[in-house]
N, C-alpha and C positions, 0 to 999 in steps of 0.2 A: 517449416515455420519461418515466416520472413522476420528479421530483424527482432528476433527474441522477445517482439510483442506478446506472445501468444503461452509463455513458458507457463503463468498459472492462470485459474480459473476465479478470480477474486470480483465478487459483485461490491459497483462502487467503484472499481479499478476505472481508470483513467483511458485505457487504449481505445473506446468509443469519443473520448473527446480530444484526438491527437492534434485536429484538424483545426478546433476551434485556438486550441490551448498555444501551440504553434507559432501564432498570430501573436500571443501577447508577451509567451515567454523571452528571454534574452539569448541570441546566437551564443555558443561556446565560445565562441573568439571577444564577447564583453563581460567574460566569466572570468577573472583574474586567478581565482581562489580558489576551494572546493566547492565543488556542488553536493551540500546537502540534503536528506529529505528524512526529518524525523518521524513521519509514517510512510514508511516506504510502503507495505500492503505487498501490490501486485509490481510493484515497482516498472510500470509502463515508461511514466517521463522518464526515468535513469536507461532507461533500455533504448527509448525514442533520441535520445541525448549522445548519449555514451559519453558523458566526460572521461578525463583521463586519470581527473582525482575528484574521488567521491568519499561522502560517509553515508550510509544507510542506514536505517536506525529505524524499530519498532519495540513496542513494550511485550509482544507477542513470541514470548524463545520458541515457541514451536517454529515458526514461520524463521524467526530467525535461523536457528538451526538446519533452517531448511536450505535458506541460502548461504551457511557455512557448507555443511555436509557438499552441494553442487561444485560450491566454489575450490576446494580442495579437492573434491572426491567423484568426480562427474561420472565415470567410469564405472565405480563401484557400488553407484548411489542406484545408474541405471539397472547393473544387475539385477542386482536384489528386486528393482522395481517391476522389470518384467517376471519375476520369478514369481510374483506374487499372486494369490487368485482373483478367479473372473465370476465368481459368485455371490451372491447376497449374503449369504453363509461366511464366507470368506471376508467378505467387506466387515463383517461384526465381527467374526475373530480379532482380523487387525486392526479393525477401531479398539477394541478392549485394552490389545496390548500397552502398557504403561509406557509411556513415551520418558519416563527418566532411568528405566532398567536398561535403555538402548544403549550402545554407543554412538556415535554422529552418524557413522553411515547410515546406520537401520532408522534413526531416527528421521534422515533427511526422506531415505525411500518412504518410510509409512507416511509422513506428510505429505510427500510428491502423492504418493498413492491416494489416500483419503481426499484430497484438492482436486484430484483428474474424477474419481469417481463416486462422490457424495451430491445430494443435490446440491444442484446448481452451480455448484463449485463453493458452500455457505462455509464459514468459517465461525462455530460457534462452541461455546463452553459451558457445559453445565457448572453449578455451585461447589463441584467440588474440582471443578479446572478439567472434566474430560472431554473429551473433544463426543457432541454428541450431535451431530447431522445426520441422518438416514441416507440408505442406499440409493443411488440415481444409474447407477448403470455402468457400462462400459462402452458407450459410445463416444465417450471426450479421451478415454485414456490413452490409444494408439495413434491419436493427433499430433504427439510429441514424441521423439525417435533420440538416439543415444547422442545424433550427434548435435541434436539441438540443447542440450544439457552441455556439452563440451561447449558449442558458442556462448553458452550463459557464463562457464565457467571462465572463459575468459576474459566477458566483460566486466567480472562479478571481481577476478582479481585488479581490480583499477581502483576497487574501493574498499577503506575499512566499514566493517559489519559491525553493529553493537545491536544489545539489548539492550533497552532503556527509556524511561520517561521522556516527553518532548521535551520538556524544560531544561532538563541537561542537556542534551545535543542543542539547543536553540544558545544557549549561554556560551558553550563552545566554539560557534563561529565568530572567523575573525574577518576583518576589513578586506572587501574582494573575493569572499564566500556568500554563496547563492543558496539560500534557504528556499525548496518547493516544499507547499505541507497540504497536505490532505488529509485532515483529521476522520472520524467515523462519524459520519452521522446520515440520517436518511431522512431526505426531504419528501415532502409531501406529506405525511404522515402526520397523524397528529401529533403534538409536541406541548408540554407541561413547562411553563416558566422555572423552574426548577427544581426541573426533573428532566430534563432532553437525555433521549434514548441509555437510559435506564437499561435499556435491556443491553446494551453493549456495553456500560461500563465507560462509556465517556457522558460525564453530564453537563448538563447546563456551568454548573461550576467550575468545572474543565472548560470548556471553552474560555468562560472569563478569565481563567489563569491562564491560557494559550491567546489572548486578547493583548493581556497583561505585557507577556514574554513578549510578542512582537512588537509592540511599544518600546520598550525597554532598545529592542535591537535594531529600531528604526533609528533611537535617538544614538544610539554607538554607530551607527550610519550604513548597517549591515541591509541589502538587499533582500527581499522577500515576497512572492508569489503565495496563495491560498486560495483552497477550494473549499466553499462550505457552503451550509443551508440558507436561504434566503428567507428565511425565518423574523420575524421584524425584529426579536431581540438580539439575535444574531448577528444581524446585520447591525443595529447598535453601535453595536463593540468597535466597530470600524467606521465609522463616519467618516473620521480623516482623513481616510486612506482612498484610492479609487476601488471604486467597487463597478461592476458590470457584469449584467445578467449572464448566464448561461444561455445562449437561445435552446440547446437543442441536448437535452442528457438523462440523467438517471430521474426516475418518476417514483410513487409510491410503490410500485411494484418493482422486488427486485429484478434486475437484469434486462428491465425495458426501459428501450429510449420515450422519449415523450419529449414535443414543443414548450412542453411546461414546465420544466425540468427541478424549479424549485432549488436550484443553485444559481451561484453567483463567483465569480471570479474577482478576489483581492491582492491589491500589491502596493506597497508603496514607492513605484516610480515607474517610469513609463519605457516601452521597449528599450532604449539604448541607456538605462540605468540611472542611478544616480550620478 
């Protein structure tokens, strides 16, 4: 696994637009500060980057947990991980299991596990919070090997983990920290003035209060990059800001690229910062 791109399987995830993204983000040597990203997800840019002080932050404790469990316990997380079954049968067993009777490790393995072998790598919650994706197989799972988990862990110690709302971690950074945000949402699709993706639990209202926060932290003079829907209300929220199409990224279907990508890349300041 080169350069710890490839640790999870998260649709949406950024490591298809390394290439574009690249181009607009700011070298680590005009990064005074920490590099933030309060939806880390698949956490690509932080892996593409490797700053040397980060904070990573999602509202998601599974996923969190996931990158705690690696980051302290890469060894033990791997165990458990290959121990586990290569069955459809097996894949519902350990979906069942309640992810808060675990301790970290088991907790980190059965997420590692469920992420390499549910379709398509989806990361989804039924009404009562269980994690309920169907089986996809075992073809992704042996793509990732014990010592590729030790190079996460290493990178992964350079940064503090939290769980939590964006709005706290956005408030938190200070002058010469680097905010990257990639909130949830899924372009192309059709979208409800509000009501945006309803089904994930980021809505339309969310964004305007993550609209809101980056305003606030443009005017404390804080740095800021975004990925979002190119959505006309969406796009909105940012006027002020530069905004520039995506040529080439996620379409309405997940996990395929498309010309039409239906995103848009935001920031307020241009490659060498403010």
């Amino acid at each position: 696994m080169k350069n710890c791109l490839s640790f999870l399987r998260y649709p949406g995830g950024k490591r298809r637009l390394i290439s574009f993204l690249s181009e607009h983000l700011p070298s680590l040597e005009k990064i005074s500060g920490r590099y933030i990203e309060p939806f880390v997800g698949g956490g690509s840019i932080f892996f593409y980057l490797q700053p040397s002080r980060a904070v990573l932050s999602d509202i998601n404790n599974e996923l969190i947990d996931l990158y705690r469990g690696i980051r302290y316990y890469p060894e033990k997380v791997w165990q458990i991980y290959q121990e586990m079954p290569s069955s459809k049968r097996g894949y519902n067993q350990i979906r069942k299991l309640s992810h808060l009777k675990l301790d970290l490790v088991h907790r980190a393995a059965r997420s590692l596990f469920l992420n390499r072998t549910c379709f398509k790598g989806m990361w989804r919650h039924n009404a009562d919070g269980e994690f309920n994706i169907g089986y996809g197989g075992q073809s992704r799972r042996w793509s990732i090997a014990e010592e590729d988990l030790i190079a996460v862990s290493r990178i992964l110690r350079r940064a503090i983990i939290k769980c939590s709302d964006f709005e706290d971690i956005i408030k938190e950074a200070k002058h010469g920290d680097y905010l990257f945000l990639d909130p949830p949402y899924r372009p192309g699709e059709k979208e409800q003035l509000h009501a945006h993706y309803i089904g994930r639990k980021f809505t339309f209202k969310d964004h305007k209060r993550l609209a809101s926060c980056l305003k606030i932290a443009d005017k404390r003079g804080i740095n800021w990059s975004l990925t979002t829907s190119s959505h006309y209300d969406i796009v909105k929220l940012f006027t002020k800001f530069r905004i520039k199409h995506i040529p080439r990224g996620t379409g309405s279907k997940i996990g395929i690229l498309t010309n039409k990508s239906g995103e848009i890349f935001v920031s307020n300041h241009n490659g060498g910062l403010k």
